[in-house]
Backbone atoms as SQL, in Angstrom:
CREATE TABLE atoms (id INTEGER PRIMARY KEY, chain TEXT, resi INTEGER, resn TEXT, atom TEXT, x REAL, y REAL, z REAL);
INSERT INTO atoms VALUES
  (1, 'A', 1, 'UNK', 'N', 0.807, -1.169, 0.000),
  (2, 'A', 1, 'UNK', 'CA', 0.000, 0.000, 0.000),
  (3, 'A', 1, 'UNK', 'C', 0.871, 1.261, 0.000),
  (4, 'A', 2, 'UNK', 'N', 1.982, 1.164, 0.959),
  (5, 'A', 2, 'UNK', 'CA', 3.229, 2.158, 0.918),
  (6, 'A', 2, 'UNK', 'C', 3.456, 2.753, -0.701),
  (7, 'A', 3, 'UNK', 'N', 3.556, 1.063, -1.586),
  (8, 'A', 3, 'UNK', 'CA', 4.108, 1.844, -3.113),
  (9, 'A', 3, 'UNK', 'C', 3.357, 2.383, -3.570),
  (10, 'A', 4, 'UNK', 'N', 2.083, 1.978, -3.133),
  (11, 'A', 4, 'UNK', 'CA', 0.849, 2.947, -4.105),
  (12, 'A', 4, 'UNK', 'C', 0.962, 4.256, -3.654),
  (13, 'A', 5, 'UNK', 'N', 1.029, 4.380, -2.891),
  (14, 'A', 5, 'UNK', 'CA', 0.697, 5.921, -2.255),
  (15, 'A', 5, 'UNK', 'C', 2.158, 6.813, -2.359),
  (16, 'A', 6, 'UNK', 'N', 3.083, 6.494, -2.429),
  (17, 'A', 6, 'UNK', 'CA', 4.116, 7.219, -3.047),
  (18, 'A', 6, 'UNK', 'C', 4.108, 7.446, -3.969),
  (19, 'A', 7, 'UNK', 'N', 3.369, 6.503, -5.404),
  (20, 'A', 7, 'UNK', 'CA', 3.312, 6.667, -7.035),
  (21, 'A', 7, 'UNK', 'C', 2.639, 7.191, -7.032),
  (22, 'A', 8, 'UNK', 'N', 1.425, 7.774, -6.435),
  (23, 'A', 8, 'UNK', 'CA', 0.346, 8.478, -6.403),
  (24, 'A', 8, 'UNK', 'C', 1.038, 10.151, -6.222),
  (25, 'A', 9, 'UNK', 'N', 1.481, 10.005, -5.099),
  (26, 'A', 9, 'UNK', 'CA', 2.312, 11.217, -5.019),
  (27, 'A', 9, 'UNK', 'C', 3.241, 11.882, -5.991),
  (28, 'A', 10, 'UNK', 'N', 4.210, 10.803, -6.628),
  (29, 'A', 10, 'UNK', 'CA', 4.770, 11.175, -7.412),
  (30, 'A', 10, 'UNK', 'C', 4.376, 12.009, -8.861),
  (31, 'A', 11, 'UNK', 'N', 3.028, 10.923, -9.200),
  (32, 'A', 11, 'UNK', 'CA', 2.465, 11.360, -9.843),
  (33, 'A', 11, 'UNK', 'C', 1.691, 12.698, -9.992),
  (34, 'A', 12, 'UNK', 'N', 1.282, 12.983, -8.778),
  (35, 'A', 12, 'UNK', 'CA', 0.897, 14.741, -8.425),
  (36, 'A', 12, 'UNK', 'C', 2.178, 15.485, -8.413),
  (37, 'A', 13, 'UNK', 'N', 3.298, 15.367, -8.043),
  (38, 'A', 13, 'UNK', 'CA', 4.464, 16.012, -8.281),
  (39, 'A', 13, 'UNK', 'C', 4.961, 16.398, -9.651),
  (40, 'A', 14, 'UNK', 'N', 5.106, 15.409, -10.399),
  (41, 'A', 14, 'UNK', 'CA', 5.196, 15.742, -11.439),
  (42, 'A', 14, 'UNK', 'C', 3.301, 16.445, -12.492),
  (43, 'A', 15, 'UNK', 'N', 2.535, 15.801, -11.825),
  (44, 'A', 15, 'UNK', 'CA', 1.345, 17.311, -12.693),
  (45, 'A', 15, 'UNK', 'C', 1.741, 18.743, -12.425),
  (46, 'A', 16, 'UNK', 'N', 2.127, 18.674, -10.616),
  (47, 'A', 16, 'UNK', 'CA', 2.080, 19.967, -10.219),
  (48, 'A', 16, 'UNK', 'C', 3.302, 20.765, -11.051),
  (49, 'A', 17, 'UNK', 'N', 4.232, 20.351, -11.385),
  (50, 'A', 17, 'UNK', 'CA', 5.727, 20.475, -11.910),
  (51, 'A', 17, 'UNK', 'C', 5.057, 20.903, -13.763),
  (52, 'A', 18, 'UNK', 'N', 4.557, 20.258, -14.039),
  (53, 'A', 18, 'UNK', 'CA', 4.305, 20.376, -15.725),
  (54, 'A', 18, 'UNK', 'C', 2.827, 21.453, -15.515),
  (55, 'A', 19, 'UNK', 'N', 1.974, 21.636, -13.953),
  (56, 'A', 19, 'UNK', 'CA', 0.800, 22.791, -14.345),
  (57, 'A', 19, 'UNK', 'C', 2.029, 24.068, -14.441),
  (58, 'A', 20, 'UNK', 'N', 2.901, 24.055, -13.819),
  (59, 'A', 20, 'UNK', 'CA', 3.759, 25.371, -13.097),
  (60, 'A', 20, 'UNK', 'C', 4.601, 25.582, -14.458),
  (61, 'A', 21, 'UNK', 'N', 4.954, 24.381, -15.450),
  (62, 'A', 21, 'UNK', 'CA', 5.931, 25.006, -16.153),
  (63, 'A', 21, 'UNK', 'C', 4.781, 25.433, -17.471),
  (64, 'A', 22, 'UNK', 'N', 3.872, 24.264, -17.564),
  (65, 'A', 22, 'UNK', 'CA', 2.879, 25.061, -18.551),
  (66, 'A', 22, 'UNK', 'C', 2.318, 26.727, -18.341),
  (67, 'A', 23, 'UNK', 'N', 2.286, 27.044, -17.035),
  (68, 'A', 23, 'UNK', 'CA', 1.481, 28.591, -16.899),
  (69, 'A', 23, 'UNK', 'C', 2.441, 29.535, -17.638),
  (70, 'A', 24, 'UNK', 'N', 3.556, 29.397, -17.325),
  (71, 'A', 24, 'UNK', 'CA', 4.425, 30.126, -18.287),
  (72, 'A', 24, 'UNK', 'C', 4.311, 29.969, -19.784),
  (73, 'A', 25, 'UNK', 'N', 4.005, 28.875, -20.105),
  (74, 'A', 25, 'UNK', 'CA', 4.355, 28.943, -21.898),
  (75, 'A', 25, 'UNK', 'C', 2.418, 29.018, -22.466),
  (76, 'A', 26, 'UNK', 'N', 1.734, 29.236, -21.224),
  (77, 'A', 26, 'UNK', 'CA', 0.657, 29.398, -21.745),
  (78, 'A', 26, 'UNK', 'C', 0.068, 30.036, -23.100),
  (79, 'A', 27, 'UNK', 'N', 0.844, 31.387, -23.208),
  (80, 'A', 27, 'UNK', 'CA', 0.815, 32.239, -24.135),
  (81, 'A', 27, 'UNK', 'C', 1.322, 31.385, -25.567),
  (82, 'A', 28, 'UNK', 'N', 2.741, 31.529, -25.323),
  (83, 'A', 28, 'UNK', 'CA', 3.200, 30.499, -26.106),
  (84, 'A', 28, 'UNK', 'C', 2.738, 29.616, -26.639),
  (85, 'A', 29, 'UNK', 'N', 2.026, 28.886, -26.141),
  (86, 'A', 29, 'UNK', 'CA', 1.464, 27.228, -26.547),
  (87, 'A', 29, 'UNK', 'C', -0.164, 27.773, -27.616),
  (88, 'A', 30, 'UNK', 'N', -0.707, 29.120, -27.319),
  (89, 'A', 30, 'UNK', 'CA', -1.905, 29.487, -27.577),
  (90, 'A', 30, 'UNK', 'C', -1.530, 30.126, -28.850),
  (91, 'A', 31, 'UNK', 'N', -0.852, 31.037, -29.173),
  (92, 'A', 31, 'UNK', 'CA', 0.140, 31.563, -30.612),
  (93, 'A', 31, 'UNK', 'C', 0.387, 30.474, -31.660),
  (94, 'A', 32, 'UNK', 'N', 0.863, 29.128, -30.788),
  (95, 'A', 32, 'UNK', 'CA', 1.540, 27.903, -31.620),
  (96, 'A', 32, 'UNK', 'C', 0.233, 27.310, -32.547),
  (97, 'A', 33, 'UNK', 'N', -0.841, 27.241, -31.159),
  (98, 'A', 33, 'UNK', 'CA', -2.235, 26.502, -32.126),
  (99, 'A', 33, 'UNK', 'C', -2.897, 27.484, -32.786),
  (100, 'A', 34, 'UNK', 'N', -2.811, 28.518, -32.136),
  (101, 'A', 34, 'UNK', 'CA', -3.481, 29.554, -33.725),
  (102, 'A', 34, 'UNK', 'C', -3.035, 29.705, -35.448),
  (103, 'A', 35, 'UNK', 'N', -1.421, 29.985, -34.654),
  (104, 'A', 35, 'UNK', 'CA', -0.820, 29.502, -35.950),
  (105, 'A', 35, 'UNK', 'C', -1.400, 28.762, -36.808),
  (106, 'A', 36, 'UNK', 'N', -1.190, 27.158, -36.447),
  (107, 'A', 36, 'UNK', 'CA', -1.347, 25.810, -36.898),
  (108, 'A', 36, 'UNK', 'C', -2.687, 26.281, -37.239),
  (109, 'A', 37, 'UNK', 'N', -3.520, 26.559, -36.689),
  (110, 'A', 37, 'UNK', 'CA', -5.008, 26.249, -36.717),
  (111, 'A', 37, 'UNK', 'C', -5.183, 27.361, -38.276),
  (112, 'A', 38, 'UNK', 'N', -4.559, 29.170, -38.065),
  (113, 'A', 38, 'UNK', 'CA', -4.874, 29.796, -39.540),
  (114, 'A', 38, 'UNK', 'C', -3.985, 28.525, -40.689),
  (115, 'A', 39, 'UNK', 'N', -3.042, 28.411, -40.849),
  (116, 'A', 39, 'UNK', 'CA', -2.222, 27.181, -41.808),
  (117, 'A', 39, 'UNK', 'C', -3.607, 26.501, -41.956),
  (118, 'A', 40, 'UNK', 'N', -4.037, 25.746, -41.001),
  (119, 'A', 40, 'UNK', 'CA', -5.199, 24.371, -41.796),
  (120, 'A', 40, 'UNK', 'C', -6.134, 25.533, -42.041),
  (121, 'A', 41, 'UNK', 'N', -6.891, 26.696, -41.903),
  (122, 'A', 41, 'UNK', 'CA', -7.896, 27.063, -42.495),
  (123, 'A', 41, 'UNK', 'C', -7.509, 27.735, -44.205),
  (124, 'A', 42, 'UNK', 'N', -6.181, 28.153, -44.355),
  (125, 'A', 42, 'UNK', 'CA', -5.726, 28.098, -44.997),
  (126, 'A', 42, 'UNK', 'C', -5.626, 26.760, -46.176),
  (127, 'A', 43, 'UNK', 'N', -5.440, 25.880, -46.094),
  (128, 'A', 43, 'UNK', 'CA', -5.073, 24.738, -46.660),
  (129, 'A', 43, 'UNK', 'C', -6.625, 24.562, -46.949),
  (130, 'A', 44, 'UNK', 'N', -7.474, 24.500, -45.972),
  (131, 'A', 44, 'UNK', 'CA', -8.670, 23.734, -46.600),
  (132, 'A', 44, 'UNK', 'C', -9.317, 25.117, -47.367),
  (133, 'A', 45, 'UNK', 'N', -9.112, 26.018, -47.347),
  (134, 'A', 45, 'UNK', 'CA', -10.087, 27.281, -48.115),
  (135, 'A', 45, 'UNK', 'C', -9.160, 26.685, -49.696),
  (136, 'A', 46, 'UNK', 'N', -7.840, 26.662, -49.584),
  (137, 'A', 46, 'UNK', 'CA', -7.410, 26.581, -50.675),
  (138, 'A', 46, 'UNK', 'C', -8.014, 25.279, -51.761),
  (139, 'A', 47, 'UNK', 'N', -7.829, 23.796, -50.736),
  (140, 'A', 47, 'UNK', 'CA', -8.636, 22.669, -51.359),
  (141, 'A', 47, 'UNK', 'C', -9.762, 23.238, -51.971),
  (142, 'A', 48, 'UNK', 'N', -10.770, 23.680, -51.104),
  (143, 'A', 48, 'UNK', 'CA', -12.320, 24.055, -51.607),
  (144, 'A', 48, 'UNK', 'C', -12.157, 24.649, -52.777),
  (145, 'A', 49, 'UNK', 'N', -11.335, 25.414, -53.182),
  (146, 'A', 49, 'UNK', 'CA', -11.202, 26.440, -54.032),
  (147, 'A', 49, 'UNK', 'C', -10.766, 25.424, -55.199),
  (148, 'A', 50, 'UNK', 'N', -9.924, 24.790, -55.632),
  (149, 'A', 50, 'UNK', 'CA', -9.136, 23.965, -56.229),
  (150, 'A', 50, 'UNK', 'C', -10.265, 22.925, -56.774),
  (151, 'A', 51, 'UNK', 'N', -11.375, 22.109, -55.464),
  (152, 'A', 51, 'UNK', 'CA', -12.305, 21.682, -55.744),
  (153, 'A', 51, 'UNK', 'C', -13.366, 22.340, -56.730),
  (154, 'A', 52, 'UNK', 'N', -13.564, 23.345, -56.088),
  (155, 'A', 52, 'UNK', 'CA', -15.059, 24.144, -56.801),
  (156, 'A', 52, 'UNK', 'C', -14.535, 24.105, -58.530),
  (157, 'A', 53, 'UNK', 'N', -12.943, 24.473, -58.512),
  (158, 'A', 53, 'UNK', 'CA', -12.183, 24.779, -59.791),
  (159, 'A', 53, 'UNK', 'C', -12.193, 24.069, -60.761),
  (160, 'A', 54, 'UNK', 'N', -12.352, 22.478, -60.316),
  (161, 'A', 54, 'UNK', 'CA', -12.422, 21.066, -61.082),
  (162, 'A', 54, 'UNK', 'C', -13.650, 20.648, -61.482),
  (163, 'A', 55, 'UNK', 'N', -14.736, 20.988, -60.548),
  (164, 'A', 55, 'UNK', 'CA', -16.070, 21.106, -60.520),
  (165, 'A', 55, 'UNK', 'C', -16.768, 21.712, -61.704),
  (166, 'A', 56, 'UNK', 'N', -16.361, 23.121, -61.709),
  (167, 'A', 56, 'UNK', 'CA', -16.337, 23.873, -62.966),
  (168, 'A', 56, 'UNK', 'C', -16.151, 23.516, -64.026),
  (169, 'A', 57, 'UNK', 'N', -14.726, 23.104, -63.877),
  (170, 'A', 57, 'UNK', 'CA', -13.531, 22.904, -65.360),
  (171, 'A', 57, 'UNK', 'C', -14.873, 21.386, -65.614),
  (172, 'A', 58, 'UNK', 'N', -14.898, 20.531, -65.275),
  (173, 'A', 58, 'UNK', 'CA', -15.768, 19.444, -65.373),
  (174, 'A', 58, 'UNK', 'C', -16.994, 19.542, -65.967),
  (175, 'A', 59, 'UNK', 'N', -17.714, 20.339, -65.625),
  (176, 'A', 59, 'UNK', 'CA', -19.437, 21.112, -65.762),
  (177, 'A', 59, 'UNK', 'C', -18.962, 21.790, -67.450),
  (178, 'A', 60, 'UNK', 'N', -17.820, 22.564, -67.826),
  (179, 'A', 60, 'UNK', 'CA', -17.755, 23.918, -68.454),
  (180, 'A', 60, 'UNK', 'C', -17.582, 22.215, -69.640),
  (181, 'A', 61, 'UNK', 'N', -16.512, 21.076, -69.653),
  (182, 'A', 61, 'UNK', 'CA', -16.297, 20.249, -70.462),
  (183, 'A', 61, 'UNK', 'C', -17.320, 19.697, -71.108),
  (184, 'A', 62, 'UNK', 'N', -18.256, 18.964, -69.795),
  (185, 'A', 62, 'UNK', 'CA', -19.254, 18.186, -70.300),
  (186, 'A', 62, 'UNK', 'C', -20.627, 19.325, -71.157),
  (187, 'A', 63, 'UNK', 'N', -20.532, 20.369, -70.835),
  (188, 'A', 63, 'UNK', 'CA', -21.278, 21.741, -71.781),
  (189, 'A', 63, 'UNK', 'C', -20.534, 21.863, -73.162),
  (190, 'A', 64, 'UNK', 'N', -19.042, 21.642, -73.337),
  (191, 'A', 64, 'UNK', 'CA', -18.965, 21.656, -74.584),
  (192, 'A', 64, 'UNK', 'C', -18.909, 20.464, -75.139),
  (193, 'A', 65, 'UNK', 'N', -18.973, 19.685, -74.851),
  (194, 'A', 65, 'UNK', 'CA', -19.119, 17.950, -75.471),
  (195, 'A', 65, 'UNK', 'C', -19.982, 17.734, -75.647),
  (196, 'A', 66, 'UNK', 'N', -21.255, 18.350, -74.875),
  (197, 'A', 66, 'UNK', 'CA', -22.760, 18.408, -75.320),
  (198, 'A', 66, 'UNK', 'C', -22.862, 19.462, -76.744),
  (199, 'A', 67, 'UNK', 'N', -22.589, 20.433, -76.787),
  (200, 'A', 67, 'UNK', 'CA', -22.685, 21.636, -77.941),
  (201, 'A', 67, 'UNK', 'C', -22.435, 20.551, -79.056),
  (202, 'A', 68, 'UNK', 'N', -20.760, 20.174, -78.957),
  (203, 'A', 68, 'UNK', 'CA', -20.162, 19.939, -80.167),
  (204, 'A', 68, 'UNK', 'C', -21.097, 18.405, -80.668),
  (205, 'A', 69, 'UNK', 'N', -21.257, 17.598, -79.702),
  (206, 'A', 69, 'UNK', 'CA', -22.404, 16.379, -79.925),
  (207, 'A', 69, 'UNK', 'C', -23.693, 17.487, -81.144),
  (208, 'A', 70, 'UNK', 'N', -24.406, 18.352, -80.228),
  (209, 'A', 70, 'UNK', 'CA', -25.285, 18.719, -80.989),
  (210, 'A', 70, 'UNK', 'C', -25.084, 19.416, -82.343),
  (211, 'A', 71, 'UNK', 'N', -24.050, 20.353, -82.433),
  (212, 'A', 71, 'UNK', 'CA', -23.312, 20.742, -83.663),
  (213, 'A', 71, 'UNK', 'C', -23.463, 19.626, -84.305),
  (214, 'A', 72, 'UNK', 'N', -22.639, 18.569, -84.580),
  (215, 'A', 72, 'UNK', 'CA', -22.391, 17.361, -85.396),
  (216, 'A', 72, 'UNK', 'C', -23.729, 17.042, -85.892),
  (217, 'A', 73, 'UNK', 'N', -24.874, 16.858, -85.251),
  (218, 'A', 73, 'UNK', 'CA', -26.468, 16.373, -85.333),
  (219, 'A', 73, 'UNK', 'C', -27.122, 17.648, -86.107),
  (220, 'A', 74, 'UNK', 'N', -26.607, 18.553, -85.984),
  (221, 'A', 74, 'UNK', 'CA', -27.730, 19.510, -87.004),
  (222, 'A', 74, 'UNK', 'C', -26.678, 19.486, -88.057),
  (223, 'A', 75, 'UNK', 'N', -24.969, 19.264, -88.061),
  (224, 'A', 75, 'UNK', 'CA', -24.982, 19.594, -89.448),
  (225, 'A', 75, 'UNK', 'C', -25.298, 18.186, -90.180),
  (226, 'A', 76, 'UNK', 'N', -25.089, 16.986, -89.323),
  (227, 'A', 76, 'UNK', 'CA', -25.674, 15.899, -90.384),
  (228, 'A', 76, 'UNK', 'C', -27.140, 16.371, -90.681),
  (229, 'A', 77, 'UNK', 'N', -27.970, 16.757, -89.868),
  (230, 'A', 77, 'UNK', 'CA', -29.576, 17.245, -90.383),
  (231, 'A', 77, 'UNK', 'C', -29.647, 17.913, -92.003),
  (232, 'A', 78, 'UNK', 'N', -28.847, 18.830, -91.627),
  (233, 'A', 78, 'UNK', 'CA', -28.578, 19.666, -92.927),
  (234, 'A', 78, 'UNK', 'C', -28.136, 19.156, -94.073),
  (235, 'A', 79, 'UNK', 'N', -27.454, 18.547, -93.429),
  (236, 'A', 79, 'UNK', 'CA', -26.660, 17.749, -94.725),
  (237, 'A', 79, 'UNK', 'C', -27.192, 16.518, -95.391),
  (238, 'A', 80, 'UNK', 'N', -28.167, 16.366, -94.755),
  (239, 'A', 80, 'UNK', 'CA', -29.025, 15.431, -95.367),
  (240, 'A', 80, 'UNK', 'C', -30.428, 15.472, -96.157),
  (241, 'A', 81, 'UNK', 'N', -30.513, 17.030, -95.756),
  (242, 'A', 81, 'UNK', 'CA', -31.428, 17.928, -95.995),
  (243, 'A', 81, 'UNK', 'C', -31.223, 18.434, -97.573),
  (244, 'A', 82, 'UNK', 'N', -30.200, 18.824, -97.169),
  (245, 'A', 82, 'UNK', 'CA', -29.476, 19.811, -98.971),
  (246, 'A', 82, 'UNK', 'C', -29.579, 18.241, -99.865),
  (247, 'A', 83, 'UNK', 'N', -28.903, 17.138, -99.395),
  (248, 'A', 83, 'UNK', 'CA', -28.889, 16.196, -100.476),
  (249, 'A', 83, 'UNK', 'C', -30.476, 16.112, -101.353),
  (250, 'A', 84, 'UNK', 'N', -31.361, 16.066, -99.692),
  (251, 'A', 84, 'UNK', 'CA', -32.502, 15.602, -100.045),
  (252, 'A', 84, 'UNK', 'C', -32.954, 16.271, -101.421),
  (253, 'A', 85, 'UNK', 'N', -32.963, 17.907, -101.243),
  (254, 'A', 85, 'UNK', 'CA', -33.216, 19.099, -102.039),
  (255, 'A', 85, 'UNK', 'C', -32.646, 20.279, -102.131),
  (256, 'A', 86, 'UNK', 'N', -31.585, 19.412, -103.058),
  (257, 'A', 86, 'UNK', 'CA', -30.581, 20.376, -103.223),
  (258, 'A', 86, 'UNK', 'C', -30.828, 22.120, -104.022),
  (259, 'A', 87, 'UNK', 'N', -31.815, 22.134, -104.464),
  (260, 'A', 87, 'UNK', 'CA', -32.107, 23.191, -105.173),
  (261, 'A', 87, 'UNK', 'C', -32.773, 24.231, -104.347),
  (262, 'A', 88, 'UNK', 'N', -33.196, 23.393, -103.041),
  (263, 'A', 88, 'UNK', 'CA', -33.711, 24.459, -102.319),
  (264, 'A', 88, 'UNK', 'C', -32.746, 25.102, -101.657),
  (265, 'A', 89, 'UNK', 'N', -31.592, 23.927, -101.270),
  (266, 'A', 89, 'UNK', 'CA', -30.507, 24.532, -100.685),
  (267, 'A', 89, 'UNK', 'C', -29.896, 25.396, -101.301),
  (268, 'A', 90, 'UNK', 'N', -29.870, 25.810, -102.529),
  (269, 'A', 90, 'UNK', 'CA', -28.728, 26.858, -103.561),
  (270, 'A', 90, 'UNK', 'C', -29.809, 27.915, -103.500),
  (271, 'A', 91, 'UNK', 'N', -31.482, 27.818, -103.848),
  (272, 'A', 91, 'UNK', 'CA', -31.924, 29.279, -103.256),
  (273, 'A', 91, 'UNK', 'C', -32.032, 29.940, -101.886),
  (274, 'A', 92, 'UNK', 'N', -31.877, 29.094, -101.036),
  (275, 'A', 92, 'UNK', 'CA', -31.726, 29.512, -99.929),
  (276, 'A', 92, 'UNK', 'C', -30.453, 30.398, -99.604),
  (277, 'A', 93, 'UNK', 'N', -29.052, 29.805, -99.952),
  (278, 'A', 93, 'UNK', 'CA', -28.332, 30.344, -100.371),
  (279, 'A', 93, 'UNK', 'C', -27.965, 31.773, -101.436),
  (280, 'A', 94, 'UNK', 'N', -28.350, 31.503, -102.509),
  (281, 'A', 94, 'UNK', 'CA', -28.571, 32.863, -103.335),
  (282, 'A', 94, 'UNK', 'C', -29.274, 33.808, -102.858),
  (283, 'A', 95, 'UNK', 'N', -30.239, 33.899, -101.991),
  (284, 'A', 95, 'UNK', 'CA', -31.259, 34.980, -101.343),
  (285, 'A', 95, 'UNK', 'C', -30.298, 35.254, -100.355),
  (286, 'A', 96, 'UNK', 'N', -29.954, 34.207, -99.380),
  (287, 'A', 96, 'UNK', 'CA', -28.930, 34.906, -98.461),
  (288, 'A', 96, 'UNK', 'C', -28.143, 35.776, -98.413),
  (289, 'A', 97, 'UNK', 'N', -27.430, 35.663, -99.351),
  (290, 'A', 97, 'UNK', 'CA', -26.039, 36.010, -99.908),
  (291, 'A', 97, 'UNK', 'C', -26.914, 37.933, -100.622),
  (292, 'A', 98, 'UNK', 'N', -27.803, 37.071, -101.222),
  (293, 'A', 98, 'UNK', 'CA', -28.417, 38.998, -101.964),
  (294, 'A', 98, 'UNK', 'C', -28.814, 39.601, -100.669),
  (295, 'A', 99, 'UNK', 'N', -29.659, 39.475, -99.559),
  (296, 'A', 99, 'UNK', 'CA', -29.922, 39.675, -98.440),
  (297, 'A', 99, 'UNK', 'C', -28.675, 40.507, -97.673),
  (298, 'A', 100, 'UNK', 'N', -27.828, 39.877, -97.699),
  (299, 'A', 100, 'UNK', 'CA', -26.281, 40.524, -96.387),
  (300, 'A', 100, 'UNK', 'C', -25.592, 41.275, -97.720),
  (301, 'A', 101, 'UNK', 'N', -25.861, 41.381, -98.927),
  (302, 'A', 101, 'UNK', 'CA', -24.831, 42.378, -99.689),
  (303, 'A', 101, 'UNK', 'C', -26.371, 43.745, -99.614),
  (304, 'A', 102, 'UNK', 'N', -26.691, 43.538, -99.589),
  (305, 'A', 102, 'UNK', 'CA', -28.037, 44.444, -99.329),
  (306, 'A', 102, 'UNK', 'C', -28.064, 45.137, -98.475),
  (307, 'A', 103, 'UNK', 'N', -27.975, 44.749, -97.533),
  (308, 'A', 103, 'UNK', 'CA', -27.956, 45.131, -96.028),
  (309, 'A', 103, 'UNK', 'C', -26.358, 45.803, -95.878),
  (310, 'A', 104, 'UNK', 'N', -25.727, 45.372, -96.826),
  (311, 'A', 104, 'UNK', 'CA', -24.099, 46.095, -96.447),
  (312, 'A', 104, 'UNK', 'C', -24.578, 47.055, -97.021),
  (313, 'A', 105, 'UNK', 'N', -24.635, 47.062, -98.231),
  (314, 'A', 105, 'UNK', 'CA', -24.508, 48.185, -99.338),
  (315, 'A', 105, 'UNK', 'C', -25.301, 49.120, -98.286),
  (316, 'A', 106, 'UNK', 'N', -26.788, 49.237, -97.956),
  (317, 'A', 106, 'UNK', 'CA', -27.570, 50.334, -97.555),
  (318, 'A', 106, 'UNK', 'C', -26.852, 50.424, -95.987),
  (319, 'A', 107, 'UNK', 'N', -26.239, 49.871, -95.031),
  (320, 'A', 107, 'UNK', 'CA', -25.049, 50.517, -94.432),
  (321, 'A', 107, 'UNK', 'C', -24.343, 51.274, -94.661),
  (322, 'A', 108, 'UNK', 'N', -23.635, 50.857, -96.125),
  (323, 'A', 108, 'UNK', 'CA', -22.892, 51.896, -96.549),
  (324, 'A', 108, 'UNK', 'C', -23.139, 53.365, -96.977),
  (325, 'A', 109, 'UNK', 'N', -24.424, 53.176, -97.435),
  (326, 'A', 109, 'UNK', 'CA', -25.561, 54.486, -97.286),
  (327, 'A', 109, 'UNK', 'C', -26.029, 55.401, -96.556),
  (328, 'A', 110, 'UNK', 'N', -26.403, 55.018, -95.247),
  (329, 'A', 110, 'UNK', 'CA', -26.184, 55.511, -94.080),
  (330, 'A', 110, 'UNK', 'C', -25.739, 56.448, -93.137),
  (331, 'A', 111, 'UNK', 'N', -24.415, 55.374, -93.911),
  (332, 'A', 111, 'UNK', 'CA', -22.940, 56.314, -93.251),
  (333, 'A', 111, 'UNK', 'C', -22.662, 57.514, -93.957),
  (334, 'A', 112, 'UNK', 'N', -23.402, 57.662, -95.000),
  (335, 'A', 112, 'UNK', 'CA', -22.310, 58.491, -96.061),
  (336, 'A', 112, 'UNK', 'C', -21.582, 58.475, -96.886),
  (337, 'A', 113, 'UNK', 'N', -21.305, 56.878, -96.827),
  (338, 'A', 113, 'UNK', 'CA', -19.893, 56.549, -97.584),
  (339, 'A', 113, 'UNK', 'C', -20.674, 56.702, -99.206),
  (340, 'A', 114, 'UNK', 'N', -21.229, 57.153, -99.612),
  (341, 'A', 114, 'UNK', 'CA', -22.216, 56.732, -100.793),
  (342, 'A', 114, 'UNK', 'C', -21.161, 57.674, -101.704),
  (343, 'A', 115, 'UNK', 'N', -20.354, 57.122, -102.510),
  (344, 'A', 115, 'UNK', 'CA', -19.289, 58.244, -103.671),
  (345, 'A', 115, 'UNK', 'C', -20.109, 57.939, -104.713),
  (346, 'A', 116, 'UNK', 'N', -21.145, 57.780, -105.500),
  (347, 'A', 116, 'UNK', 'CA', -21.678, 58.077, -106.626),
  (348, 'A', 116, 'UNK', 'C', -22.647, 58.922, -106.421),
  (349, 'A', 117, 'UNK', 'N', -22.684, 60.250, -105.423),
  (350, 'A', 117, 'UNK', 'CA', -23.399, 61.112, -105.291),
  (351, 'A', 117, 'UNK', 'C', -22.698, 62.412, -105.221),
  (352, 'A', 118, 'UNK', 'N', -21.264, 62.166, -105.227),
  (353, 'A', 118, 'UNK', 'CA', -20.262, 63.220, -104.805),
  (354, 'A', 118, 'UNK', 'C', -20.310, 63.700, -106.093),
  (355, 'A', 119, 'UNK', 'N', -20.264, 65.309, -106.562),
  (356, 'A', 119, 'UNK', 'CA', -20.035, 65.755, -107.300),
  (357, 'A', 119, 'UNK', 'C', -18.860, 66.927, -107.048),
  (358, 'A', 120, 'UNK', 'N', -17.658, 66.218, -107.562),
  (359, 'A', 120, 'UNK', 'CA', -16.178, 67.197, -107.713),
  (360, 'A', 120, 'UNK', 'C', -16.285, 68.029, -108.951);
């Protein structure tokens, strides 16, 4: 019973010894885990960020793999279209084409730029 009660003691000797040397580095020890603690909030804001980034990059891919999928499907549409009737496809074309030189030219009107009205 003697050894117990001396290890017992001892054992409070040395808490009392490590409360007394901890009160001093109290400060110390509280600086150390803040530290540590901004570092990990640091680290994980950065992960999240890195995450959200892949997330994106992922989302922005599978949006253009969808486009270019659908691109491919209307121009086979088309292109199967013009074979079908091809003649509609060349007036469709020829009107177009008179349509946007039309629309330039009377732009060019507009503006002023019109030199067959200039008289030097």
């Amino acid at each position: 019973m003697k050894k117990n009660a001396e290890g017992t003691l001892k054992i409070e000797e040395a808490l009392e010894l490590l409360n007394r040397e901890l009160a001093g580095k109290k400060d110390e020890i509280n600086q150390l885990i803040s530290k540590k603690y901004l570092n990990l909030k640091e680290i994980i804001t950065t992960y999240a960020s890195k995450e959200m980034v892949e997330k994106t990059k992922q989302t922005l891919e599978d949006a253009v793999s969808k486009g270019e999928e659908r691109a491919k499907e209307m121009m086979t549409e088309i292109d199967k279209r013009v074979h079908t009737n091809p003649w509609l496809a060349i007036g469709i074309a020829a009107a177009s084409g008179f349509l946007l030189g039309y629309i330039i030219e009377a732009g060019k009107h507009s503006k002023g730029d019109d030199t067959r009205d200039r008289k030097d």
